[in-house]
PDB file with one MODEL, atoms N, CA, C and O in Angstrom:
MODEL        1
ATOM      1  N   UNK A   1      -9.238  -1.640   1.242  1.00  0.00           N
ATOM      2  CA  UNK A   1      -9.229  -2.143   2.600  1.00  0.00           C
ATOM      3  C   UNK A   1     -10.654  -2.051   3.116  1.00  0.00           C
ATOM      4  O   UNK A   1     -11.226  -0.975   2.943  1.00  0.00           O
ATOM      5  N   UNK A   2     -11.277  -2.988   3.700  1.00  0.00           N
ATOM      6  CA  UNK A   2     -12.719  -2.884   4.408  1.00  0.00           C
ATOM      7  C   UNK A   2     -13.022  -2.430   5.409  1.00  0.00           C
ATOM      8  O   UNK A   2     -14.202  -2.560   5.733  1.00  0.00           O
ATOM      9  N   UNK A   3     -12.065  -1.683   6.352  1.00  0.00           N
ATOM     10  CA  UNK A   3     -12.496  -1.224   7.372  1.00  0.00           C
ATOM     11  C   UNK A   3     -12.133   0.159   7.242  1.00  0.00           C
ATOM     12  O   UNK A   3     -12.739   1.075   7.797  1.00  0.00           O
ATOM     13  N   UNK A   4     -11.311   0.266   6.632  1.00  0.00           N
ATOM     14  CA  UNK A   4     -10.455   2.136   6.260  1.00  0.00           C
ATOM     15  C   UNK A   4      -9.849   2.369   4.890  1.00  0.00           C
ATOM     16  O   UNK A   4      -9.278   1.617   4.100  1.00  0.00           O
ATOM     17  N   UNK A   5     -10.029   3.112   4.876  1.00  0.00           N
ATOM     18  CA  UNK A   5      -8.769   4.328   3.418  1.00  0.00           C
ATOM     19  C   UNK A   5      -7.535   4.209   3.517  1.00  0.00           C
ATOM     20  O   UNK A   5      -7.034   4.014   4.624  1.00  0.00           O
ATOM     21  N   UNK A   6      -6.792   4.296   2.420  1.00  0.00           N
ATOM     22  CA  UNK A   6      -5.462   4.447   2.957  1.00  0.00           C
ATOM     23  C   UNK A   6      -5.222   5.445   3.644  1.00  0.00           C
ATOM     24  O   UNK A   6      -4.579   5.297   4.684  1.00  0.00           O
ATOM     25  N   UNK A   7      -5.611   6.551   3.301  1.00  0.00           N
ATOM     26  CA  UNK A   7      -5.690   8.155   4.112  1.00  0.00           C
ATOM     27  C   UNK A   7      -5.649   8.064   5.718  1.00  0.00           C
ATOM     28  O   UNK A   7      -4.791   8.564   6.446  1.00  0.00           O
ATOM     29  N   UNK A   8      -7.012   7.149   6.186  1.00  0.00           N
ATOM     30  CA  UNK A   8      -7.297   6.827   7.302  1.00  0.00           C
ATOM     31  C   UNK A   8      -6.348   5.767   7.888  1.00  0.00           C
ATOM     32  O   UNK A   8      -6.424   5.882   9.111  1.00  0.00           O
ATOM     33  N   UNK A   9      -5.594   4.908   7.603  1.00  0.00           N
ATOM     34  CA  UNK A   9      -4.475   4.316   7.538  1.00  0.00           C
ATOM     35  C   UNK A   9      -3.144   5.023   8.127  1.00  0.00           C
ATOM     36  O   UNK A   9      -2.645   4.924   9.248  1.00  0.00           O
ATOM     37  N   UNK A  10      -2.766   5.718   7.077  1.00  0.00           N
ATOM     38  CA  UNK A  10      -1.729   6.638   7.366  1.00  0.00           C
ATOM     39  C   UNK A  10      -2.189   7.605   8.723  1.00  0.00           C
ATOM     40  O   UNK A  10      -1.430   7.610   9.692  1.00  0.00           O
ATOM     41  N   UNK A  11      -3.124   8.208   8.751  1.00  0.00           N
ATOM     42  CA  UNK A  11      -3.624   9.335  10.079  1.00  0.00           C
ATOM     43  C   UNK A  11      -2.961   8.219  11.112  1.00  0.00           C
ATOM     44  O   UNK A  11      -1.936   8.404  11.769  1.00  0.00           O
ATOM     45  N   UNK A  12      -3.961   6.740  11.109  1.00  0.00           N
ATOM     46  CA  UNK A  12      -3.693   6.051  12.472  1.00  0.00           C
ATOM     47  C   UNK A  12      -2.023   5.715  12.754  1.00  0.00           C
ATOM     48  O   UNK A  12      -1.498   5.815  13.863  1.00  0.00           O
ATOM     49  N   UNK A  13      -1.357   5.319  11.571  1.00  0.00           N
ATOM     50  CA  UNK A  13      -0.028   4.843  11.921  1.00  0.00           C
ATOM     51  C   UNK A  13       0.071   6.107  12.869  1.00  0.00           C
ATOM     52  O   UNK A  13      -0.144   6.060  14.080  1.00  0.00           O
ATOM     53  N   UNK A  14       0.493   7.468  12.022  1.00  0.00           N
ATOM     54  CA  UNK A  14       0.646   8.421  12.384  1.00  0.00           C
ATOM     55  C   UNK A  14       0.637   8.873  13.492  1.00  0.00           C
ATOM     56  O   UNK A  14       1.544   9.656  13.774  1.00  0.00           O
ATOM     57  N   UNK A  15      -0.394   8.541  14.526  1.00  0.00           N
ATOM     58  CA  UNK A  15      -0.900   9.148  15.638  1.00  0.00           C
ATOM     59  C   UNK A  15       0.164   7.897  16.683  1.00  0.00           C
ATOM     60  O   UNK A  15       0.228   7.948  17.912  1.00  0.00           O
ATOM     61  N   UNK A  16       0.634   7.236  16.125  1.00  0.00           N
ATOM     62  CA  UNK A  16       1.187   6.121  17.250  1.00  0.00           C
ATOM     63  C   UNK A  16       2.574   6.579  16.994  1.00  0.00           C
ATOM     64  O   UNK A  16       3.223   6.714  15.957  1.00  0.00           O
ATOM     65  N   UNK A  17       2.937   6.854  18.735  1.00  0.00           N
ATOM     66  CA  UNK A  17       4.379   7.263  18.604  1.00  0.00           C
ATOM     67  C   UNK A  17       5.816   6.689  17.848  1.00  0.00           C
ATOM     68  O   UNK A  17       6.600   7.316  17.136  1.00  0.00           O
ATOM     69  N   UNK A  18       5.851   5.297  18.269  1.00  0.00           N
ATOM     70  CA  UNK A  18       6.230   4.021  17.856  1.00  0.00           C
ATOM     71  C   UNK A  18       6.411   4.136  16.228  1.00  0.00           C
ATOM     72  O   UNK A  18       7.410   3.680  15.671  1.00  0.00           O
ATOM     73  N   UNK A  19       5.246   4.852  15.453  1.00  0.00           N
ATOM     74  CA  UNK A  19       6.173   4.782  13.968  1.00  0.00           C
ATOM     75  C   UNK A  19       5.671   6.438  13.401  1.00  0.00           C
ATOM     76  O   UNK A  19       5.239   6.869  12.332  1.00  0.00           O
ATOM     77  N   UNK A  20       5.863   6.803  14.203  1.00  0.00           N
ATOM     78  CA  UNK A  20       5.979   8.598  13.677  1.00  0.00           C
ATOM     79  C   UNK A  20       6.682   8.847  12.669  1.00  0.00           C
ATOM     80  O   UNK A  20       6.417   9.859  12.020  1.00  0.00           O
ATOM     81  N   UNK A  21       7.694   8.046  12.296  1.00  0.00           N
ATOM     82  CA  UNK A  21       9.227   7.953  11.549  1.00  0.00           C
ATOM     83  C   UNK A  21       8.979   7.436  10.565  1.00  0.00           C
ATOM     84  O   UNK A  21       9.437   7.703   9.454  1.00  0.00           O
ATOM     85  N   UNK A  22       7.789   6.168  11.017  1.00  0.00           N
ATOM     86  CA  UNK A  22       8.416   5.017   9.809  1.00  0.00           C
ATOM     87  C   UNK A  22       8.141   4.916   8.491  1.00  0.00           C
ATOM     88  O   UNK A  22       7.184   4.144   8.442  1.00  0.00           O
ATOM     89  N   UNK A  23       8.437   5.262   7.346  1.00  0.00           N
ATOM     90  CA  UNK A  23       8.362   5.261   6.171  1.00  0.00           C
ATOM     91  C   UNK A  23       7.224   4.487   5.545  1.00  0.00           C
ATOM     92  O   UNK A  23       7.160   3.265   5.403  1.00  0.00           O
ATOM     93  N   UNK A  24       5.848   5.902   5.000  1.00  0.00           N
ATOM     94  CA  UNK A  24       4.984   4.542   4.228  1.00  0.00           C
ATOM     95  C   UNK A  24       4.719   5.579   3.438  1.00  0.00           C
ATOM     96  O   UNK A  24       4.476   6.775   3.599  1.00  0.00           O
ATOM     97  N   UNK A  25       4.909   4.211   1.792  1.00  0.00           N
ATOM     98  CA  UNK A  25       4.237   4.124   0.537  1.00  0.00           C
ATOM     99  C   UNK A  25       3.382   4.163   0.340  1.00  0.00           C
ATOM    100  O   UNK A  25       3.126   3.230   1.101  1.00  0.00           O
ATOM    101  N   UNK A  26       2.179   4.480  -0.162  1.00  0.00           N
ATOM    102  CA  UNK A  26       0.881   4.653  -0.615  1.00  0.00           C
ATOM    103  C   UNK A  26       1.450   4.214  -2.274  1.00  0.00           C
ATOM    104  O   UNK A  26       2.176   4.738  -3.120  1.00  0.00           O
ATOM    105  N   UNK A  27       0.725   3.070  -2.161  1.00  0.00           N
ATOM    106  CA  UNK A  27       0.435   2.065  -3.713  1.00  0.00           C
ATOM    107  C   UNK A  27      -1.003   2.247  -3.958  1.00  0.00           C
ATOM    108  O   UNK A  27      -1.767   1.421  -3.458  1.00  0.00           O
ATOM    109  N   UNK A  28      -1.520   3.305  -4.724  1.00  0.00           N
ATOM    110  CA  UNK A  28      -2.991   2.970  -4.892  1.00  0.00           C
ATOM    111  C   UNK A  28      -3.463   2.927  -6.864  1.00  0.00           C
ATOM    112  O   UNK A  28      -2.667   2.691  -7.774  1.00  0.00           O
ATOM    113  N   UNK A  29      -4.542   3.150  -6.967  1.00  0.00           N
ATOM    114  CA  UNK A  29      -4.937   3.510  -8.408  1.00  0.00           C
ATOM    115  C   UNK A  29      -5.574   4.919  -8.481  1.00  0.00           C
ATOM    116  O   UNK A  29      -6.256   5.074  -9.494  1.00  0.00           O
ATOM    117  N   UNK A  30      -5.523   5.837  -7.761  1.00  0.00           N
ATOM    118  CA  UNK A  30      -5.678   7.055  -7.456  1.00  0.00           C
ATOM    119  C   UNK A  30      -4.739   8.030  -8.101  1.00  0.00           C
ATOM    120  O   UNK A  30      -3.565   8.176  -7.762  1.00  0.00           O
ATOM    121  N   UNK A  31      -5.356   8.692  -9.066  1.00  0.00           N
ATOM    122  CA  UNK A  31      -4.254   9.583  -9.588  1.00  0.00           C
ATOM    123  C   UNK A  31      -4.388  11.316  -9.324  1.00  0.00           C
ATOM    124  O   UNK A  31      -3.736  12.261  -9.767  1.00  0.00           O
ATOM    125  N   UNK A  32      -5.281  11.247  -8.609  1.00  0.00           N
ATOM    126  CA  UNK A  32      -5.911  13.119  -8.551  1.00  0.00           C
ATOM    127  C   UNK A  32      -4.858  13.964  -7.753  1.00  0.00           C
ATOM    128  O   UNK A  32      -4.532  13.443  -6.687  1.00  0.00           O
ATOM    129  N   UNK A  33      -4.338  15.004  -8.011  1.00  0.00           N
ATOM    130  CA  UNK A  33      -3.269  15.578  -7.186  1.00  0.00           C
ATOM    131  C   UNK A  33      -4.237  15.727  -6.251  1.00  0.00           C
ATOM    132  O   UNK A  33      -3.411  15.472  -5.375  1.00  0.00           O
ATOM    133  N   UNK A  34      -5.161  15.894  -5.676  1.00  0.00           N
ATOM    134  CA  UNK A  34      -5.770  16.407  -4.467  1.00  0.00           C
ATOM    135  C   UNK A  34      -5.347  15.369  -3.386  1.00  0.00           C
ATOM    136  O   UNK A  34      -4.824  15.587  -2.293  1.00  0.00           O
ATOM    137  N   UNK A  35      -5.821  13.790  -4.151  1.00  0.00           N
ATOM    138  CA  UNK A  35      -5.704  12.790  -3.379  1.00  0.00           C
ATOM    139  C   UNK A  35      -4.121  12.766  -2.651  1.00  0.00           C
ATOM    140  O   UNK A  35      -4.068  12.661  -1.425  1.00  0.00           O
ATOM    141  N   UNK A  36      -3.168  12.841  -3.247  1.00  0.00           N
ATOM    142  CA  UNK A  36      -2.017  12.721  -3.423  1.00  0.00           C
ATOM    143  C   UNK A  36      -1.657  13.946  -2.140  1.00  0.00           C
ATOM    144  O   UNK A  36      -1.046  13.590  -1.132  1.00  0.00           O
ATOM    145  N   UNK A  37      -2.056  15.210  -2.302  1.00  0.00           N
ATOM    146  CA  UNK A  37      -1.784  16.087  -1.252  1.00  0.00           C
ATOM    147  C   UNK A  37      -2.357  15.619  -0.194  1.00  0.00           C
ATOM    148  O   UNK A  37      -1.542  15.293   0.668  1.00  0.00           O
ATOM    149  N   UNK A  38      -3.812  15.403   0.173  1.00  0.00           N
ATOM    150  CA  UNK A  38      -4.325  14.169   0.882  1.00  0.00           C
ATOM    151  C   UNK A  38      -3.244  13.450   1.857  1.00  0.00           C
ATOM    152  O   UNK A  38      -2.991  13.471   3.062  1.00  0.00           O
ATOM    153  N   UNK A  39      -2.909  13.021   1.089  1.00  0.00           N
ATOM    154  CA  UNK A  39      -1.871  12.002   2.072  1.00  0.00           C
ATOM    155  C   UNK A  39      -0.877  12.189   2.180  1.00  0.00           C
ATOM    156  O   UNK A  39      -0.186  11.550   2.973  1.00  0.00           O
ATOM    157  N   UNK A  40      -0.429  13.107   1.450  1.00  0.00           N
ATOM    158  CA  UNK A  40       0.978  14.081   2.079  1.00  0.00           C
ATOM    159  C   UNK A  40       0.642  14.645   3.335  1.00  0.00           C
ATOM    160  O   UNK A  40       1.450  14.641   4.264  1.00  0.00           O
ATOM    161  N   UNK A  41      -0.507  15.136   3.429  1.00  0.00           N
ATOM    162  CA  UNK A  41      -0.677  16.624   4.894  1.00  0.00           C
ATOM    163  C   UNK A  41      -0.957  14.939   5.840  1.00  0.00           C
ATOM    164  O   UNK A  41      -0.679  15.078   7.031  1.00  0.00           O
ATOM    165  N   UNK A  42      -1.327  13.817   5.556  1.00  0.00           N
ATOM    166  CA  UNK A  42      -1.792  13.134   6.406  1.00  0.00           C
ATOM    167  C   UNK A  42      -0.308  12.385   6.902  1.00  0.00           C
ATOM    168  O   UNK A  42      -0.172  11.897   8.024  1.00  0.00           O
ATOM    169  N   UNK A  43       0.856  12.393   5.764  1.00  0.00           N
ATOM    170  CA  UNK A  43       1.733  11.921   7.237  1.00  0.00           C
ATOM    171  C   UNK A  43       2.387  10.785   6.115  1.00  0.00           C
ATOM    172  O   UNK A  43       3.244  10.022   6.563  1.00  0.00           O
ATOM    173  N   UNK A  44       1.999  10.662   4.672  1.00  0.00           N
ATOM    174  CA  UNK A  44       2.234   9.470   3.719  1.00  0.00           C
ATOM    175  C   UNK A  44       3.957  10.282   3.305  1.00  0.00           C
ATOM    176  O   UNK A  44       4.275  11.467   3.198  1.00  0.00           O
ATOM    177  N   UNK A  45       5.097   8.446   3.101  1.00  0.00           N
ATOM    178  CA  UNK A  45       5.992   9.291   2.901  1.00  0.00           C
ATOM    179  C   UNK A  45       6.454   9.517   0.975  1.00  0.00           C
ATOM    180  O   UNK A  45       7.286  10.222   0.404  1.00  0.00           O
ATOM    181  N   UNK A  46       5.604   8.695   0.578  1.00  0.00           N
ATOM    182  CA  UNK A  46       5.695   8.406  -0.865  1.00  0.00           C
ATOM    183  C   UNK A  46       4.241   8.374  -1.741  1.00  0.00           C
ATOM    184  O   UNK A  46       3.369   8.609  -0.905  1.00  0.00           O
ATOM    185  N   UNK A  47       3.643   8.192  -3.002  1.00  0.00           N
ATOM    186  CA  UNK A  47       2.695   8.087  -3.512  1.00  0.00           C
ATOM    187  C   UNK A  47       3.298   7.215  -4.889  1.00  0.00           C
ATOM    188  O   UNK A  47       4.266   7.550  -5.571  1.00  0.00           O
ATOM    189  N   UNK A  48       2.555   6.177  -5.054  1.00  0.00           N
ATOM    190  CA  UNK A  48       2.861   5.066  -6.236  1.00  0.00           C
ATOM    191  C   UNK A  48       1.456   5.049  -6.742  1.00  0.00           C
ATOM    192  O   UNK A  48       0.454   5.233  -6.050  1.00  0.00           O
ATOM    193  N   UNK A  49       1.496   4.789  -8.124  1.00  0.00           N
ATOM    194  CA  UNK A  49       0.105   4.429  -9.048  1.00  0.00           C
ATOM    195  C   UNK A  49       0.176   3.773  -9.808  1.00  0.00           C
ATOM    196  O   UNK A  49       0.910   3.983 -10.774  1.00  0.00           O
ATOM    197  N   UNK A  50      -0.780   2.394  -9.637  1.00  0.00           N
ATOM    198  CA  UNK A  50      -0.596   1.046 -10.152  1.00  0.00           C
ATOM    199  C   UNK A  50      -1.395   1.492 -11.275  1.00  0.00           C
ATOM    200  O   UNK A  50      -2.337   2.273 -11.408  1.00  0.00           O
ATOM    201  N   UNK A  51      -0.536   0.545 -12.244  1.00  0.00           N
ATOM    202  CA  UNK A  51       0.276  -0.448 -12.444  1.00  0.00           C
ATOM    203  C   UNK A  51       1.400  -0.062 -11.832  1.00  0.00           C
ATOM    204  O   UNK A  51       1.482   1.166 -11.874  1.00  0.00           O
ATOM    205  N   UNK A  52       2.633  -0.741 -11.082  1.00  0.00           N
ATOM    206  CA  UNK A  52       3.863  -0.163 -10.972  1.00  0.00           C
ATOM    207  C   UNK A  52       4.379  -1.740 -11.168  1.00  0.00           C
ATOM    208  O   UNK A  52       4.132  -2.889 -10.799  1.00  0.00           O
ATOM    209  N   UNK A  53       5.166  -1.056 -11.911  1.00  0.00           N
ATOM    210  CA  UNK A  53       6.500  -2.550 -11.966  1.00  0.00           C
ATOM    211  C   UNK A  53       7.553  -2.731 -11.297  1.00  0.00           C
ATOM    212  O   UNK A  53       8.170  -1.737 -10.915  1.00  0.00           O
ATOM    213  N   UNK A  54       7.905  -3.708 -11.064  1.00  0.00           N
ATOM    214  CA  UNK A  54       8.831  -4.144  -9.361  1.00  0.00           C
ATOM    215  C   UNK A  54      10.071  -3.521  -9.493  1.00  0.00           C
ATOM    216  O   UNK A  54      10.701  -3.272  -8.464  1.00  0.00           O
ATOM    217  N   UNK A  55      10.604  -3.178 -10.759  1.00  0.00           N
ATOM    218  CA  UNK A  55      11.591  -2.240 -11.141  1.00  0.00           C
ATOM    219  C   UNK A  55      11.287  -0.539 -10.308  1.00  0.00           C
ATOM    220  O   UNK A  55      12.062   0.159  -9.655  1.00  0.00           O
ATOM    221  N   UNK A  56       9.956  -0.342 -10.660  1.00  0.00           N
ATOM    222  CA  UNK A  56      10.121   1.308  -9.972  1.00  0.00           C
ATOM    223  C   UNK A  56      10.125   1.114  -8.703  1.00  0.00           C
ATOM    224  O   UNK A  56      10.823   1.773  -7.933  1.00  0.00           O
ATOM    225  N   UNK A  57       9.146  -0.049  -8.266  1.00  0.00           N
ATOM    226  CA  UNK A  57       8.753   0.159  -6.704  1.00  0.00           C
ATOM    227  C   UNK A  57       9.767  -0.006  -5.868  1.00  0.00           C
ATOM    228  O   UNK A  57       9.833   0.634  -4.818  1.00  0.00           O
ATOM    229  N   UNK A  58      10.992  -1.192  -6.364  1.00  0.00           N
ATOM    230  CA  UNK A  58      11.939  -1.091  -5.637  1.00  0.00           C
ATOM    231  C   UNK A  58      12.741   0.184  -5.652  1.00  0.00           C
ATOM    232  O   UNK A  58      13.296   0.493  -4.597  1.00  0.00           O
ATOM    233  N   UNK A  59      12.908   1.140  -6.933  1.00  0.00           N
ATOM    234  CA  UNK A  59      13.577   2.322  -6.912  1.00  0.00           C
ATOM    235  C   UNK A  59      13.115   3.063  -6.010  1.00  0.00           C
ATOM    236  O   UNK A  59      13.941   3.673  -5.330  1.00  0.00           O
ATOM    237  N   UNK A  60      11.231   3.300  -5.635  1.00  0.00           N
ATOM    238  CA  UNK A  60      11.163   4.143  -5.356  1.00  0.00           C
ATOM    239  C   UNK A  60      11.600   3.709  -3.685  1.00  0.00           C
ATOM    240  O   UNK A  60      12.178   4.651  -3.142  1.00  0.00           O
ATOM    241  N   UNK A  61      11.454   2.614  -2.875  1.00  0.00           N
ATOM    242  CA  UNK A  61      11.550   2.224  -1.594  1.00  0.00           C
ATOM    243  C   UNK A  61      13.094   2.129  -1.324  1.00  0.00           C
ATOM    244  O   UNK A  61      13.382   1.824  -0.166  1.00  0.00           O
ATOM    245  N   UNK A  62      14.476   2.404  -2.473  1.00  0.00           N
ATOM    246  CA  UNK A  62      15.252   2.875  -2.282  1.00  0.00           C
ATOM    247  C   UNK A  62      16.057   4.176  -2.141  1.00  0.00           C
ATOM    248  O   UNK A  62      17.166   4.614  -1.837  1.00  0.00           O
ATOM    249  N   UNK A  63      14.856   4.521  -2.536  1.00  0.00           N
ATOM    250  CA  UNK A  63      14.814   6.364  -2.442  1.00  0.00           C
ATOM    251  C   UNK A  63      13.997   6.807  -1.148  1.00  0.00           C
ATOM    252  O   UNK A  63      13.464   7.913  -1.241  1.00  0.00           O
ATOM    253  N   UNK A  64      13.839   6.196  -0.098  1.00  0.00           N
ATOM    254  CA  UNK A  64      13.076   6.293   1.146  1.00  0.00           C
ATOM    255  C   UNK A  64      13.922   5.762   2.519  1.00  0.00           C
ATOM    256  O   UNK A  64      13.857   4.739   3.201  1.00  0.00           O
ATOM    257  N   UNK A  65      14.871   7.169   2.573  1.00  0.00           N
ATOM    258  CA  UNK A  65      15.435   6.923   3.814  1.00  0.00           C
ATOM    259  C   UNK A  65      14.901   6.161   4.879  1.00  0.00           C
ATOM    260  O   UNK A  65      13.717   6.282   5.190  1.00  0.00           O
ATOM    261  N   UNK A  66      15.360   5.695   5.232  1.00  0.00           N
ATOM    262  CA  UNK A  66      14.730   4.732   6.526  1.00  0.00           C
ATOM    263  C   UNK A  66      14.658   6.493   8.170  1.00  0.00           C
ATOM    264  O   UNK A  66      15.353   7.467   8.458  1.00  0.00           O
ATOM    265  N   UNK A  67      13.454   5.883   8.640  1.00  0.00           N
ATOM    266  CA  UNK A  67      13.128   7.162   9.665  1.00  0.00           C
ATOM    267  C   UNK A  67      12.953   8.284   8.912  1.00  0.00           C
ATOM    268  O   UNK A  67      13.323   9.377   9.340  1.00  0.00           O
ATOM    269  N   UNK A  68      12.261   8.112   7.483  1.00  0.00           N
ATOM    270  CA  UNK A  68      11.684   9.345   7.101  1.00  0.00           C
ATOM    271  C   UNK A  68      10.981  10.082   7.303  1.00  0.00           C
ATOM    272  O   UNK A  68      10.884  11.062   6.564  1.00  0.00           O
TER     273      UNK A  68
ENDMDL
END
């Protein structure tokens, strides 16, 4: 993204009351557990690492309660 991180992404959803709840995926090519905790403490409700095939991604976005 050219203006932000996903990290920085997630903080902003985050901070807006409106989707405090709302369920987000992080699809990146980032594999470092640091990164990954990263965006857990930041508010991310999942972590995916491409390649992903439309088989997992849909598993995993069915495994993501809605208002998570």
């Amino acid at each position: 993204m050219p203006n932000m991180g996903g990290i920085e992404f997630v903080q902003a959803v985050r901070k807006d009351a409106d989707y405090r709840f709302t369920p987000i995926l992080v699809l990146t090519s980032e594999s470092q557990p640091q990164k990954k905790d990263e965006a857990r403490k930041s508010g991310a409700t999942g972590w995916l690492v491409k390649p992903v095939s439309a088989q997992d991604l849909v598993k995993a976005i069915k495994q993501v309660p809605p208002g998570a």
